[in-house]
N, C-alpha and C positions, 0 to 999 in steps of 0.2 A: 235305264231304270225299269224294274220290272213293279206292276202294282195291281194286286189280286184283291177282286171283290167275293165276297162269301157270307155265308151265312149259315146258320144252324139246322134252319128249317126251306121249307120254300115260299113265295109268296111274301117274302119282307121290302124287297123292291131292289134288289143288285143289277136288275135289268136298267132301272133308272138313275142309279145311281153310275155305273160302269159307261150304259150311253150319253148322260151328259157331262160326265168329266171330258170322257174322250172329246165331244166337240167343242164343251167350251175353250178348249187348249188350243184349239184350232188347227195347230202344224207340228211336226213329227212327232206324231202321235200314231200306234200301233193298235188296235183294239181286235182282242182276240175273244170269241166265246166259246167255251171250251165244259158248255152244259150243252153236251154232244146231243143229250136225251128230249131237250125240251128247247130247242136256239131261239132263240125271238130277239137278238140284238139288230138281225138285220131288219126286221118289220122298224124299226124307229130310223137306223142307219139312212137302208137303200143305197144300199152300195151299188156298185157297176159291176158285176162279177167277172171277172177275167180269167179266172182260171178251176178248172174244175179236175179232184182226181178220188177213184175207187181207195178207198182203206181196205188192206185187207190183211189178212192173219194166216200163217203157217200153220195147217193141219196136216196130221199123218194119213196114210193112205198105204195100203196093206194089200203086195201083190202075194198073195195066196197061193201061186207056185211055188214059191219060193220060202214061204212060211211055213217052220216044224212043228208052231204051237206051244214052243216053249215056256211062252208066257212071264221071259225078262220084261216086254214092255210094259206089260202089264202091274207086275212087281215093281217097275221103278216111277209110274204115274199116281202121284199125289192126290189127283182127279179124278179119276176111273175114265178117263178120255177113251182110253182102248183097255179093251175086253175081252179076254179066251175065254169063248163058251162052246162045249162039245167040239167039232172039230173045225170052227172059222173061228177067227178075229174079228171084232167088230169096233169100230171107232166111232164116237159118239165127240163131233167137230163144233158142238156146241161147249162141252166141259173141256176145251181143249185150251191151256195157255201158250200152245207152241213153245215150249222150250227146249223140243230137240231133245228130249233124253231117249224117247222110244226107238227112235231112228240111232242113237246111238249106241245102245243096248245090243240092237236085231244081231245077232252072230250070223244070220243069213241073209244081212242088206237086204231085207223084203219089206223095209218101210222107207220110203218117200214122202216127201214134203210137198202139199199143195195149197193154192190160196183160195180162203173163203174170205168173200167180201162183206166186210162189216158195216161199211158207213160211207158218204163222201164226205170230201173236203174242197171247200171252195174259198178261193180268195179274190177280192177285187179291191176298190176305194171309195170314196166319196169328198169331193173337195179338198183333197188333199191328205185325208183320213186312210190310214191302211186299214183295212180290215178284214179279218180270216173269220171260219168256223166250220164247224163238224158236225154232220148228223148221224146218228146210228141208226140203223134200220130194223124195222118195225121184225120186232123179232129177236131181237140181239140184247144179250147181258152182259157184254162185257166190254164197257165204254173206254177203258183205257189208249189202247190202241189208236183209235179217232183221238182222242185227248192228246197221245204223245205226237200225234200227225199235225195237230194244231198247233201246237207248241212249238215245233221245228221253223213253226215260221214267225218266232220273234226277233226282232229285230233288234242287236244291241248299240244302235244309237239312236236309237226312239227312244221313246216313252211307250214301251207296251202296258195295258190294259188289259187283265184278263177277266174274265168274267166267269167264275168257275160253278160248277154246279151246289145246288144247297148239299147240307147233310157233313158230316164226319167219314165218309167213308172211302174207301181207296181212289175211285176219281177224283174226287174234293183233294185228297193227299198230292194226285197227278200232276192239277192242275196248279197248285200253289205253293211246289216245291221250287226250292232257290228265289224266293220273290224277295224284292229288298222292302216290301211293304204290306202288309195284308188290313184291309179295309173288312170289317163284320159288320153285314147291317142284321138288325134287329127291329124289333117295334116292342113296345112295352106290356106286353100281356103278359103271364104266366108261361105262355107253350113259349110267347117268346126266349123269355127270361131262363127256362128250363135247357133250351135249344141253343143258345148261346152260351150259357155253361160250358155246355157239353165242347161248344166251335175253341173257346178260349179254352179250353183243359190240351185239344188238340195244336192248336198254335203253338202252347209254350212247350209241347212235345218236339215240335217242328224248330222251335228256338226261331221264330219268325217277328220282325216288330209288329205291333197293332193296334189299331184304333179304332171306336162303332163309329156309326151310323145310326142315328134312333129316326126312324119311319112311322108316320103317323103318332107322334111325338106327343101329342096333346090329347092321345085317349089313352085307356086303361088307367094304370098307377104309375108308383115311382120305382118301384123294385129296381126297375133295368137300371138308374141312375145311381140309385141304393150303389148296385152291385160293383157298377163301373168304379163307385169313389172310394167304398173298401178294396178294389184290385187295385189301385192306382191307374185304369184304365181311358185312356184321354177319350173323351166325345168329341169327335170332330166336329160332327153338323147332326142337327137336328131340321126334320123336315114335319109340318103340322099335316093334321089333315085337312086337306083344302077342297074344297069344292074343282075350284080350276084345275089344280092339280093332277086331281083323278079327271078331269072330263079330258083333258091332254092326255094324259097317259093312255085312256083310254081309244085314243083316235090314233095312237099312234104316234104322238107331236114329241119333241124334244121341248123341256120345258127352258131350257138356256136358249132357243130359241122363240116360243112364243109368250114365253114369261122373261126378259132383259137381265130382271133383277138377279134373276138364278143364275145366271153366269159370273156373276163377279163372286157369287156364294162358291159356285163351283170352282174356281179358279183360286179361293184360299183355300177349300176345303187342298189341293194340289199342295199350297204354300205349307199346310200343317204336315202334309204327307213328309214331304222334303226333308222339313224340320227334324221332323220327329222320329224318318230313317237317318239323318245324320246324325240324332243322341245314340244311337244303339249301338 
């Protein structure tokens, strides 16, 4: 079973929400973070890391003896990746999606393919917990690639967990594509309730099941609750603002660890997931 946490915006709490499902489960269980840009699953995790590898991405690279100027590659890139100006080629391996077209264009085979490294990818465990993720490097826009490096490593007879990046946009798509379940946390303000609009317009494009999470649940208004019971949209758990809450989260703590009660929360919040990918 695959089960994606998301959200509209950042800072609604998918961090906490994603790490304490994972441990309250205790055993096969997979948790994957696949918010390449911003990772912090493993600051609560601490995992053992056992394995580490370069991501990296297919750029062109243009031997200029060989090159007439023609400026097919040019014409068939979408991006402006490579460039005929006056009498060189230049390639620009930052707008670049490697897709192989330029190199297949060249009538003079003067383009080759080389790797630019985008990101790592590490995996280890903790008590029995698998756990992956991906960083992109300081400089890099285009997280997919880390995302799909993450992804290769779910496991389908676990219970993966992913933790996907905020936002609606093509990573968020990456990472919560084929999920038998997607989780939106939220909190009830307006940016919330605006931004989770936006996450649910995106879901039923995906034809994905889903259910929130409301965060900090006892401030702002009702809207977000408003909105959930005109969409017919289940609220799985609701989490208050708590004092302990935040002072835990803040150190780092699991709170299904140093709060007991939060695990059996966690553990239906699981039971509803189930459920409620078996109605779909």
């Amino acid at each position: 079973m695959i089960i994606s946490i998301a959200s509209g915006k950042g800072g609604t709490g998918k961090t906490t929400i994603a790490t304490n499902l994972a441990v309250a489960l205790d055993t096969d269980v997979n948790l994957l973070d696949c918010d390449v840009e911003e990772p912090n699953d493993h600051i609560f995790i601490q995992p053992e890391i056992t394995r580490t590898e370069k991501v990296s991405l297919k750029v062109p690279q243009v031997d200029m003896n060989r090159c007439n100027l023609c400026g097919k590659c040019q014409e068939i890139c979408q991006f402006q990746a490579i460039v005929v100006v006056g009498k060189t080629t230049l390639t620009f391996p930052e707008l670049c999606h490697s897709c192989g077209g330029c190199m297949e264009v060249c009538p003079e085979n003067a383009i080759t393919e080389i790797d630019r490294e985008m990101g790592i990818f590490e995996a280890g465990s903790r008590d029995g917990l698998e756990f992956a993720y991906g960083r992109l490097f300081v400089g890099q826009v285009m997280a997919v690639p880390v995302i799909e490096r993450v992804r290769k490593a779910i496991q389908p007879n676990k219970v993966n967990i992913i933790d996907a990046p905020p936002g609606t946009s093509c990573p968020v798509i990456s990472s919560v594509k084929d999920t038998d379940f997607l989780i939106l946390v939220t909190e009830p303000t307006p940016f919330g309730l605006n931004d989770l609009k936006l996450a649910v317009g995106m879901v039923k494009i995906l034809n994905i099941p889903y259910g929130i999470v409301i965060n900090r649940s006892d401030l702002g208004d009702n809207k977000v609750m408003e909105y959930a019971n005109e969409e017919n949209i289940p609220i799985l758990m609701e989490i208050p603002f708590d004092r302990q809450i935040a002072e835990n989260y803040s150190k780092g703590n699991l709170l299904v660890k140093e709060l007991p009660e939060w695990k059996e929360r966690f553990i239906h919040l699981y039971e509803d997931v189930v459920k409620y990918a078996k109605k779909s």
